[in-house]
C-alpha positions as CSV (number, residue, x, y, z in Angstrom):
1,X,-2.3,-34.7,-3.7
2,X,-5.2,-32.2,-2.9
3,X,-3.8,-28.8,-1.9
4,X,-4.2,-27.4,1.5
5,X,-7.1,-24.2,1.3
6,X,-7.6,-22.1,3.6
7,X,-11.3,-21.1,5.4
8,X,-12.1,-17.1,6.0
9,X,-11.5,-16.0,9.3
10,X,-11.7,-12.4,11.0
11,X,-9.0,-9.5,9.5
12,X,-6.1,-8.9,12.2
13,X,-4.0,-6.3,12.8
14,X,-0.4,-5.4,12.0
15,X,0.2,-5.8,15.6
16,X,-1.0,-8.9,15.7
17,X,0.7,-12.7,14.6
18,X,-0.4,-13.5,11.4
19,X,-0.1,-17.3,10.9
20,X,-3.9,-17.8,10.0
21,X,-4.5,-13.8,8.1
22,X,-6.7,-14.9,5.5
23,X,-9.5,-12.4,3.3
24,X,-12.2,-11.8,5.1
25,X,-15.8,-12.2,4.0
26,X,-16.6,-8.6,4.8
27,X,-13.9,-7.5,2.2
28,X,-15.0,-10.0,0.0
29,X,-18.8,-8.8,0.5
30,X,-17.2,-5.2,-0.6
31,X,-16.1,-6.5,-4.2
32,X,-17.7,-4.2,-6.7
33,X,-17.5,-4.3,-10.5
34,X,-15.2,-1.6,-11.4
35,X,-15.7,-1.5,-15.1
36,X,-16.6,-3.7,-18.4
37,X,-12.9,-3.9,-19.7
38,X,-11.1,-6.7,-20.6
39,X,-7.7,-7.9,-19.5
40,X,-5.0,-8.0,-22.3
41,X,-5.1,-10.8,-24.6
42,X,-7.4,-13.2,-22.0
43,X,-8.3,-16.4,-22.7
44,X,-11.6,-17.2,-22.0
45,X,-12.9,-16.1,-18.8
46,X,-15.6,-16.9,-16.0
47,X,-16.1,-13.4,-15.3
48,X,-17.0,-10.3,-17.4
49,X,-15.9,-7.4,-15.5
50,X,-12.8,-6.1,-13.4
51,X,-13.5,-5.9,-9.5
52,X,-12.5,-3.7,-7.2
53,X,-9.7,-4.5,-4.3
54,X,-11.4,-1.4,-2.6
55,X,-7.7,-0.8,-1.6
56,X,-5.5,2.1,-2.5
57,X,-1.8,2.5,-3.9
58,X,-0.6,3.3,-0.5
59,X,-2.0,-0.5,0.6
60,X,-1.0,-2.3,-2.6
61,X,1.1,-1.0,-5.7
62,X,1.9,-3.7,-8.2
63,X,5.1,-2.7,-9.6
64,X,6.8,-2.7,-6.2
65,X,5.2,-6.1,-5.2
66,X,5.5,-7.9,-8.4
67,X,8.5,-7.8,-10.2
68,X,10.8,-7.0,-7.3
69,X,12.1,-10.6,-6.5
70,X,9.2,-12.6,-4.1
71,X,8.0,-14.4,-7.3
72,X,8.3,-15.4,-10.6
73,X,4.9,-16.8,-11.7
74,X,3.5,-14.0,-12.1
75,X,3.8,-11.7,-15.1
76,X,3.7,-7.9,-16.5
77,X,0.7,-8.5,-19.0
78,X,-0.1,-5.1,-20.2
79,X,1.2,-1.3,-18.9
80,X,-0.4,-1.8,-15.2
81,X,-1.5,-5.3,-15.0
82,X,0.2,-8.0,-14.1
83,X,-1.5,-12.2,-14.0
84,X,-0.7,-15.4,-12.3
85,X,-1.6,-18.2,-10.9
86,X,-3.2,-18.5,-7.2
87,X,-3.1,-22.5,-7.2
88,X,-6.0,-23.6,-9.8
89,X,-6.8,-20.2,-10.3
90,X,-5.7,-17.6,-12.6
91,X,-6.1,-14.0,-11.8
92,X,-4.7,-10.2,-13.7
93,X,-4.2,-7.4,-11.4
94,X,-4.2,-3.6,-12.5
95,X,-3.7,-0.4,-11.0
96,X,-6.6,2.1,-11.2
97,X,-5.7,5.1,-11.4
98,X,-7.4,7.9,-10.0
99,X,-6.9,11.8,-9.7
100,X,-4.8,10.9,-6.4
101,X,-4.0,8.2,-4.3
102,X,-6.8,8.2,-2.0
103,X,-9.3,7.6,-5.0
104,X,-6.3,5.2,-6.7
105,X,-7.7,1.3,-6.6
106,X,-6.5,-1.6,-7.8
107,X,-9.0,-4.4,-9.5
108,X,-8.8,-8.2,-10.4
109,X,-9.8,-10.4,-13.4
110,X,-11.0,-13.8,-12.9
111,X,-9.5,-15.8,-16.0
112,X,-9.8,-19.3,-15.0
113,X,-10.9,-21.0,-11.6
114,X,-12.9,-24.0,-10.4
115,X,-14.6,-21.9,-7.8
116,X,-14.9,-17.6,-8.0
117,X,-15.4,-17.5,-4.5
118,X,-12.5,-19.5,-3.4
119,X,-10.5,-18.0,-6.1
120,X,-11.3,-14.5,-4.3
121,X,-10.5,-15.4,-0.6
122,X,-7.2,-16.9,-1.7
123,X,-6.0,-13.7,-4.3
124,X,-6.9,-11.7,-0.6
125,X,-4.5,-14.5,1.6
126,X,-2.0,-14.5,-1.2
127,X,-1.7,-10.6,-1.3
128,X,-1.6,-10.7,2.6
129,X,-4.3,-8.3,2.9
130,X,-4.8,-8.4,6.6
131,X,-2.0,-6.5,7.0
132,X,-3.0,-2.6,6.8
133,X,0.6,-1.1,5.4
134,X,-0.6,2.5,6.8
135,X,-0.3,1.2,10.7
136,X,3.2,-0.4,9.6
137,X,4.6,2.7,7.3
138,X,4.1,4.8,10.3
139,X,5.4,2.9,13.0
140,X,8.4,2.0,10.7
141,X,8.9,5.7,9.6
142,X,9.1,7.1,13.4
143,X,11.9,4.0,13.9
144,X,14.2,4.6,11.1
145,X,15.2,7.6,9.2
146,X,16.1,6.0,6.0
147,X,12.5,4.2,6.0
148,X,10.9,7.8,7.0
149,X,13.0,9.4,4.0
150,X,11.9,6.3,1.3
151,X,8.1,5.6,2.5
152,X,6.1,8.3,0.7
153,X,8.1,7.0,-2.4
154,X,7.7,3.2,-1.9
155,X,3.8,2.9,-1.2
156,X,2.6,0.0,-1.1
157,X,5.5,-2.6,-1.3
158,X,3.7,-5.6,0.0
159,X,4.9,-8.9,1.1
160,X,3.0,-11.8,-0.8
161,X,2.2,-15.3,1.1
162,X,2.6,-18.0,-1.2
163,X,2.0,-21.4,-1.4
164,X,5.0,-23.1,0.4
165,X,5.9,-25.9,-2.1
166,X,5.7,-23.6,-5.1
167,X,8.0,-20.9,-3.1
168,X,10.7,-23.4,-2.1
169,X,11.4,-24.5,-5.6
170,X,11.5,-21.2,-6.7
171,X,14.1,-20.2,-4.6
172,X,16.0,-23.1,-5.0
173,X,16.6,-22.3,-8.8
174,X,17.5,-18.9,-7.7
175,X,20.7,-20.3,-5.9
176,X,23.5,-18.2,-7.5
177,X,21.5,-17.3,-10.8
178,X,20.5,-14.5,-12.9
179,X,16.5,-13.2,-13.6
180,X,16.7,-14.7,-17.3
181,X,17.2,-18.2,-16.0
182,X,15.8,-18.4,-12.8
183,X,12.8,-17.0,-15.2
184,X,13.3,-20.0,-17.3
185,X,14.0,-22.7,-14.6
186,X,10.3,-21.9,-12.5
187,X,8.9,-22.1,-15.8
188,X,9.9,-25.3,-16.5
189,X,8.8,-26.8,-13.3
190,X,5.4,-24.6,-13.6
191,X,4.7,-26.2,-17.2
192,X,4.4,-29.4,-15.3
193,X,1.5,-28.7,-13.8
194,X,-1.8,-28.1,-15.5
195,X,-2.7,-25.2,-17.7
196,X,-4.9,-22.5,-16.5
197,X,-4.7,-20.3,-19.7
198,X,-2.7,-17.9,-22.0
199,X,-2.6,-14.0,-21.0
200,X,-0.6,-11.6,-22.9
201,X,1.5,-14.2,-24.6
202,X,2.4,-16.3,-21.8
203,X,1.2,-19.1,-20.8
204,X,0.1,-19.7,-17.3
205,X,0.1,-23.2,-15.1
206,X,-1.4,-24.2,-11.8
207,X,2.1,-25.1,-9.8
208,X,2.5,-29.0,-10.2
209,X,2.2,-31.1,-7.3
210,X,5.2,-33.1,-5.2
211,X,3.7,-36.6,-6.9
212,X,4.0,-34.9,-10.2
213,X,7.2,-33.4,-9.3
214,X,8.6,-36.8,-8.6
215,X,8.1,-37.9,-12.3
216,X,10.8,-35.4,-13.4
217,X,14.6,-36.7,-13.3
218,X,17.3,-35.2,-12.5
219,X,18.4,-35.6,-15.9
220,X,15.5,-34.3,-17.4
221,X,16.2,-30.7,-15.4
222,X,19.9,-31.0,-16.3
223,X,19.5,-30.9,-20.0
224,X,16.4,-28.4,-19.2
225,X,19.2,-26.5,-17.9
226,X,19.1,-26.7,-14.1
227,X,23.1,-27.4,-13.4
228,X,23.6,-28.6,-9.9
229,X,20.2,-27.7,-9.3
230,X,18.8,-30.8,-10.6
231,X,19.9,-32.3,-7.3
232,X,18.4,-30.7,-5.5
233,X,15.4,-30.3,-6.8
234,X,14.4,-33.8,-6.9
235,X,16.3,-34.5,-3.9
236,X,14.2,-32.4,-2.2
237,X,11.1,-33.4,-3.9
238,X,12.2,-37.2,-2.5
239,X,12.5,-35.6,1.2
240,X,9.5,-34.2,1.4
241,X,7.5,-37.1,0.2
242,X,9.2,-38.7,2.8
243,X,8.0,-36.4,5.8
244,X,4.7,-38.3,7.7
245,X,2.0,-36.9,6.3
246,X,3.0,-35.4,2.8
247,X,5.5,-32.9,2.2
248,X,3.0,-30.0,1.6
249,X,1.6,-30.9,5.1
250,X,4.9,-30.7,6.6
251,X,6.0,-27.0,4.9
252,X,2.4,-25.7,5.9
253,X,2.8,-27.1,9.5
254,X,6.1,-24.7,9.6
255,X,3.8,-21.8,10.0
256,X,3.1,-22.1,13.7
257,X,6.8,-22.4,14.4
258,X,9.5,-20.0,15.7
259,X,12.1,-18.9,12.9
260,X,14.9,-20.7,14.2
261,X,12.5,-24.1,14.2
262,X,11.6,-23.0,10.9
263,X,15.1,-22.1,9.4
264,X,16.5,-24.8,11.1
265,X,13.8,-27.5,9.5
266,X,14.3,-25.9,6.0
267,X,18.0,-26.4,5.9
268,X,17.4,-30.1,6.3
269,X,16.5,-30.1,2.6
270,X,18.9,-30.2,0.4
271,X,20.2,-27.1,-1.3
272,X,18.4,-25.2,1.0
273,X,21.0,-23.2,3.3
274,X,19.9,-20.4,5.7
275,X,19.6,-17.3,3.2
276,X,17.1,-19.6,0.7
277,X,15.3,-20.6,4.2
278,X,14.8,-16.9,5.2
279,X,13.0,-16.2,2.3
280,X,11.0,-18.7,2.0
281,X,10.1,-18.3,5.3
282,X,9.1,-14.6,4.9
283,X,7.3,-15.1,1.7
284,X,5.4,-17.8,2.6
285,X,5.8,-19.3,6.3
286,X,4.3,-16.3,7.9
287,X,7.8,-15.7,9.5
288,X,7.6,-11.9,9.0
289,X,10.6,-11.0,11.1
290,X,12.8,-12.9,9.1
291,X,16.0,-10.9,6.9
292,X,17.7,-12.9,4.2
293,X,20.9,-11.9,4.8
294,X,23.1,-11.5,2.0
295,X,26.4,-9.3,0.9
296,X,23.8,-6.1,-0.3
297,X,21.7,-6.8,3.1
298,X,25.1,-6.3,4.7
299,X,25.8,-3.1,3.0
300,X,22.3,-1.8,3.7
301,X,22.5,-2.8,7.6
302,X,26.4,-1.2,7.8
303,X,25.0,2.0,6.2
304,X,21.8,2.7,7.9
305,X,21.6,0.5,11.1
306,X,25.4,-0.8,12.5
307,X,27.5,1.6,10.6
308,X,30.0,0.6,13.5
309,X,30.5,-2.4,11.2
310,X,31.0,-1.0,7.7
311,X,34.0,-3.0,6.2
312,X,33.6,-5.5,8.3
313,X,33.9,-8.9,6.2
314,X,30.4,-10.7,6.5
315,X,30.4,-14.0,8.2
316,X,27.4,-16.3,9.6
317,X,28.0,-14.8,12.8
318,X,27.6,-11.1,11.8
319,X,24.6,-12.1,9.5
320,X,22.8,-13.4,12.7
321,X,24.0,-9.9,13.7
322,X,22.1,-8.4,11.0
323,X,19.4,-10.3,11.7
324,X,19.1,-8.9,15.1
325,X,19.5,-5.2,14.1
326,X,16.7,-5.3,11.8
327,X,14.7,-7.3,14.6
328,X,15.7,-4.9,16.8
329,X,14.6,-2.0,15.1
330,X,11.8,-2.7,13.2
331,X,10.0,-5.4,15.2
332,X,8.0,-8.9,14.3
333,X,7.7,-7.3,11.3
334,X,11.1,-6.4,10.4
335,X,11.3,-8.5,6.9
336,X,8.9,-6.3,5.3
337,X,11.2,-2.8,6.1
338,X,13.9,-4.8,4.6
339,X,12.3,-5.5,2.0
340,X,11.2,-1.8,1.6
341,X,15.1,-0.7,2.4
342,X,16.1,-3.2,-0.6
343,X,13.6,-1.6,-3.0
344,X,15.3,1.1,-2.3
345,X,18.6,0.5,-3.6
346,X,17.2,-0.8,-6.8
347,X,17.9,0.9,-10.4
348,X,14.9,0.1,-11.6
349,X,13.0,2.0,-9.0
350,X,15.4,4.8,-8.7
351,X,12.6,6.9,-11.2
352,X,10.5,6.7,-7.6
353,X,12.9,8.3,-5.5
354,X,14.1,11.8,-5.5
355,X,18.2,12.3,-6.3
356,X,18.7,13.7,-2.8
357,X,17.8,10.5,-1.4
358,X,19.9,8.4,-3.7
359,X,22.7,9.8,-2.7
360,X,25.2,8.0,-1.2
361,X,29.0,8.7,0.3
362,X,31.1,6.1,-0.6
363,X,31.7,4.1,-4.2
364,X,31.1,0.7,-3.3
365,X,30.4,-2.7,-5.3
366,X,27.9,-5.1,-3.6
367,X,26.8,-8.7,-5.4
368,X,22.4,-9.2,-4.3
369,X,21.2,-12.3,-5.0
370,X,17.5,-12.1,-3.3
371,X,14.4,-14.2,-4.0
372,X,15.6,-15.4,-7.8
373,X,17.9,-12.5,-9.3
374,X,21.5,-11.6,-8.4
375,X,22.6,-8.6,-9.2
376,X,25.4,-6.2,-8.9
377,X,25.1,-2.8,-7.8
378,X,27.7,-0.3,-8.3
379,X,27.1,2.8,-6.3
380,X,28.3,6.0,-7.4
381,X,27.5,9.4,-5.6
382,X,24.2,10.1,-6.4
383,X,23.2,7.0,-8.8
384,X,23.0,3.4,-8.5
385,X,23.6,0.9,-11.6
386,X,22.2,-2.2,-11.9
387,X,23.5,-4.9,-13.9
388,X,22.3,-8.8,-14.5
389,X,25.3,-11.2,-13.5
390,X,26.4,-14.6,-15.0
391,X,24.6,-17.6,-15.6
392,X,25.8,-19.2,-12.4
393,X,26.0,-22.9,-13.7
């Protein structure tokens, strides 16, 4: 089945509905070579050169977009660059330094693609970049304290927009998992499809489609692995081949929805329940209000925006709650400040963020399972520990 693509149209602002934000050919116009390097260990490649993004830290950092839980296709490749695949294409991204942020950049390396100037306008929709963070980071930082406090540290933390069918099967192997095998189960799926190429030691794969997908067993994912999730993966590969039209059709039609049509449509398929549907809705449906509520979500919301509910016990009522408070505070884009609040909390990015800000007053254990790793973070005054659950089987 041919993939949906998506044509150029004008840039819009972060004011403005995004369902059809796509590259736009004056950014695409601005592409410069950067410099004759080449991309750790590339296979062979249609291009030369790295290009320029012509974009900043403050508009795109890749270790706060990458490796924080919206995908796991993508991977670290060398010390700033990370590579993937953006449907039959596969692209490295690195960071630029320069002497300060303002003269920072981030550039792209064309490994493999059927067509260079498709393959640029979709790395632009994937990264989201009609969405200036500046306007947001402002507007965010006058709403909330916390977000104020954490935005000169958290630069650039960008929400991707990925391919539907490829996003909802890799948050259905993140059901109740840890990184190393959620890692493992999207790469199995992913080395169905065809491949685009070997970068740093991994191999790469353009994300297979539903009538491949409805080769593979259930068995076949079982002793690959998958547990219960064999179900419903091919369970939900035989729904969506079912919906009129195709199923891709169907999960890119979602877009022009409102959340609760979109949540509500997700949840028909199965092991898909309303936390799974919320991110796939914000990391791929356009639906950039939406908060996957889970028990760390809770703690964040109790701490910083409903403290009036700290030790409350979280139910589906009170995540619709939570919901409404980030809604409520941050506006139609309130996913991406949670996403930025989460970041946050994490170990691995507590380097980022001065001590005085990690502070916290109580000693708490919270369980986060968001996008494909669950992890538990025991908070201690003034340092937060994270450490990779169980299996989850």
């Amino acid at each position: 089945m041919k993939r949906q693509r998506f044509p150029v149209s004008p840039p819009l602002t972060p004011s403005t509905p995004l369902s059809t934000v796509r590259l736009t050919k004056s950014i695409i116009k601005s592409i410069k070579t950067k410099r004759h390097l080449s991309p750790t260990s590339s296979s062979s490649s249609p291009s030369s050169a790295w290009e320029s993004l012509q974009i900043g830290r403050s508009e795109l950092s890749l270790p706060l977009t990458f490796p924080t839980g919206q995908t796991f296709t993508w991977k670290q490749t060398g010390p700033t660059q990370y590579t993937g695949p953006i449907n039959s294409h596969l692209i490295s991204l690195t960071q630029m330094d320069g002497p300060d942020d303002s003269t920072s950049d981030v550039a792209f390396f064309i490994h493999h693609t059927p067509d260079r100037c498709r393959a640029v306008a979709e790395l632009g929709d994937f990264l989201n970049l009609g969405v200036s963070l500046a306007g947001m980071w402002r507007r965010f930082s006058a709403a909330d304290g916390r977000f104020a406090d954490l935005a000169p540290h958290l630069e650039g933390a960008r929400v991707l927009r990925q391919e539907p069918v490829e996003c909802l099967f890799q948050f259905l192997c993140s059901s109740n998992n840890n990184i190393g095998r959620i890692t493992k189960m999207v790469g199995v799926l992913s080395s169905f499809g065809r491949c685009l190429g070997s970068v740093g030691g991994f191999d790469f794969h353009e994300f297979p489609s539903l009538e491949r997908l409805e080769m593979v067993s259930e068995e076949e994912l079982r002793k690959a692995g998958f547990g219960y999730r064999a179900k419903y993966i091919v369970g939900t590969v035989k729904a969506l081949q079912s919906k009129p039209g195709g199923g891709a059709d169907w999960l890119s039609s979602l877009r022009g929805l409102e959340l609760h049509e979109v949540i509500d449509a997700l949840c028909t398929l199965p092991g898909v329940g309303p936390k799974v549907a919320a991110c796939i809705a914000l990391f791929s449906l356009d639906q950039h209000h939406a908060i996957p509520v889970d028990t760390h979500v809770w703690k964040i919301a109790t701490r910083y925006l409903i403290p009036e509910l700290a030790g409350a016990r979280l139910t589906p009522k009170l995540c619709s709650h939570v919901a409404e408070a980030f809604v409520n505070k941050f506006g139609k884009y309130a996913g991406w400040a949670q996403n930025v609040l989460f970041i946050g909390e994490l170990s691995s990015q507590k380097a980022l963020i001065p001590s005085h800000l990690r502070s916290l007053k109580e000693t708490k254990s919270a369980r986060r399972e968001y996008g494909k790793q669950e992890v538990a973070i025991e908070v201690f005054s003034g340092s937060c520990k994270m450490q990779l659950l169980g299996d989850g089987t």
